[in-house]
C-alpha positions in Angstrom: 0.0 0.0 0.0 1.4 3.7 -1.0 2.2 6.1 1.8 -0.6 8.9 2.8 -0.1 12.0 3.2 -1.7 15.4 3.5 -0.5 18.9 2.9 -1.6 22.4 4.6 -0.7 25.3 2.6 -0.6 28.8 3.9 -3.0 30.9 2.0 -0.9 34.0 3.2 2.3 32.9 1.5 0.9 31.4 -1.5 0.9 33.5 -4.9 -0.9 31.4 -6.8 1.6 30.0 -9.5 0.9 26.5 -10.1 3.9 25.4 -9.5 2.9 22.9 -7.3 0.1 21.6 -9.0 2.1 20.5 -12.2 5.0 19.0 -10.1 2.5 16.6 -8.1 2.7 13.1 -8.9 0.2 12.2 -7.2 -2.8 14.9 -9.4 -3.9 15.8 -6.1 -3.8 20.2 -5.9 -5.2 22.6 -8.1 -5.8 26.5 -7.4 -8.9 26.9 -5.0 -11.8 28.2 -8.0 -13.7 28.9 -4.7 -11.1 31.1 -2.7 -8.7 34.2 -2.8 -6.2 35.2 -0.3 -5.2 38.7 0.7 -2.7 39.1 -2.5 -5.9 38.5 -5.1 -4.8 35.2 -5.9 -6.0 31.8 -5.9 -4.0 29.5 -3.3 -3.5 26.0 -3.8 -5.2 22.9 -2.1 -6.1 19.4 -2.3 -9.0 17.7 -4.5 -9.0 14.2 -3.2 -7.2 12.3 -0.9 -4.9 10.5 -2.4 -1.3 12.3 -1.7 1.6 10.3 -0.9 3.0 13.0 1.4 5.9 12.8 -1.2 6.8 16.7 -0.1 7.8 17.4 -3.9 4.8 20.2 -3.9 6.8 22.0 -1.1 10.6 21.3 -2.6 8.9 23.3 -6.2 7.3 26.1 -3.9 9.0 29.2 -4.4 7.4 31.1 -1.4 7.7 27.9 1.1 3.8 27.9 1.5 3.5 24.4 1.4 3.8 22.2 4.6 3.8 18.1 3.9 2.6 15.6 6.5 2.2 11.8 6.5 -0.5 9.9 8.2 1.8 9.3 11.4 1.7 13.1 11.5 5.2 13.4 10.9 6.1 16.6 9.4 8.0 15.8 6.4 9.3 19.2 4.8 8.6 22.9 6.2 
């Protein structure tokens, strides 16, 4: 069975560049349609539940927005 993982991004920090989402393995983020942060931009966050808590989403984030957790709620990259 594949590791799981989560990830919590701070909505603050992010700028909205997709980065992220077209590094992910796993097809998991996407920009929120729904939210904007205080910049004007659409941050990134999950659509299902099925991320590895590989951490490459934070390692392509050029603001560090992105934190990665597995399921033992290990942090796995800041």
């Amino acid at each position: 069975m594949p590791p799981k993982g989560y990830i919590k991004v701070n909505d603050f920090y992010c700028k909205g560049c997709e980065l992220c989402v077209d590094a992910c393995p796993q097809h998991v983020l996407q920009l929120s349609p729904d939210r904007i942060n205080g910049k004007g931009y659409h941050p990134a966050e999950m659509t299902t539940s099925e991320c590895s808590g590989c951490g490459v989403c934070a390692i392509m984030c050029p603001e560090a927005a992105i934190n990665v957790f597995r399921m033992s709620g290990q942090k796995v990259s800041a």
